[in-house]
C-alpha positions as CSV (number, residue, x, y, z in Angstrom):
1,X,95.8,68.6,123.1
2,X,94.9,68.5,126.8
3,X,91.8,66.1,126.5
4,X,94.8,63.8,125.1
5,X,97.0,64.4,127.4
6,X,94.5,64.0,130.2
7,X,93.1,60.5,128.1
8,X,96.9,59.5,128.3
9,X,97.3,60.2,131.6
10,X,94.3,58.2,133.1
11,X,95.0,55.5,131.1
12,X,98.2,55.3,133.1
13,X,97.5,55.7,136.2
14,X,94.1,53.6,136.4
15,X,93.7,49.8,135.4
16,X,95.3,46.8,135.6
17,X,98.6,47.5,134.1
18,X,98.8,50.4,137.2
19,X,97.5,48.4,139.7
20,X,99.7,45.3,138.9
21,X,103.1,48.2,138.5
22,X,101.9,49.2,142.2
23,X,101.6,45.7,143.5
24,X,105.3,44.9,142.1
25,X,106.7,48.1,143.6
26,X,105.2,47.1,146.8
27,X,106.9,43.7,146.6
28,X,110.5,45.7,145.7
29,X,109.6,47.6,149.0
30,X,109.8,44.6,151.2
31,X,112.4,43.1,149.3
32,X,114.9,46.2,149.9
33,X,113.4,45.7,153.8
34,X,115.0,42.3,153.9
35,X,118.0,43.0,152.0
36,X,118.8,45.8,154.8
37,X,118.1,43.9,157.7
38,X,120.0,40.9,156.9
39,X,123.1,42.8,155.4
40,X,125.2,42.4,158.1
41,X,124.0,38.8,159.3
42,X,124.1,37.3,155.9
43,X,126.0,37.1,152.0
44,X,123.6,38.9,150.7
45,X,124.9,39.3,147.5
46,X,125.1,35.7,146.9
47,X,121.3,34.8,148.5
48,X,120.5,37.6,145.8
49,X,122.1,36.4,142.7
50,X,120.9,32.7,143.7
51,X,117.2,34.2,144.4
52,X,117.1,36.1,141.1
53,X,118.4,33.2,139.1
54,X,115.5,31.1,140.2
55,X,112.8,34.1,139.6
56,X,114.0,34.5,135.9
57,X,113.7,30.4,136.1
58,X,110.3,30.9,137.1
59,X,108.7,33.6,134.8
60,X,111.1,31.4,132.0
61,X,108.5,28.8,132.5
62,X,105.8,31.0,133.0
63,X,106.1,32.5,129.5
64,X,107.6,35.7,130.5
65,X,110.4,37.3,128.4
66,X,113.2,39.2,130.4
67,X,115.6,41.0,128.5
């Protein structure tokens, strides 16, 4: 049960599913960066919304499904 475990576990963390989930957290990183520093200068929430409707444009074309 522990060699499973331990097979499951590496599988996980090593890879490129992992490495693209770290790169993507990364990007979340800068993006909550910007979000703070321009939440008093800006409508964020509006340059969000707008943003994320052309990112779920984008991965649309690219094949991606969203839920």
């Amino acid at each position: 049960m522990i060699k499973l475990k331990n097979i499951l576990n590496e599988s996980v963390n090593e890879g490129p599913d992992s490495d693209l989930f770290k790169k993507l957290n990364g990007i979340n990183n800068d993006i909550f960066k910007l979000l703070l520093k321009y939440q008093n200068k800006a409508d964020v929430d509006k340059a969000v919304h707008s943003w994320m409707l052309g990112l779920h444009a984008s991965l649309k074309k690219m094949g991606i499904k969203l839920w």
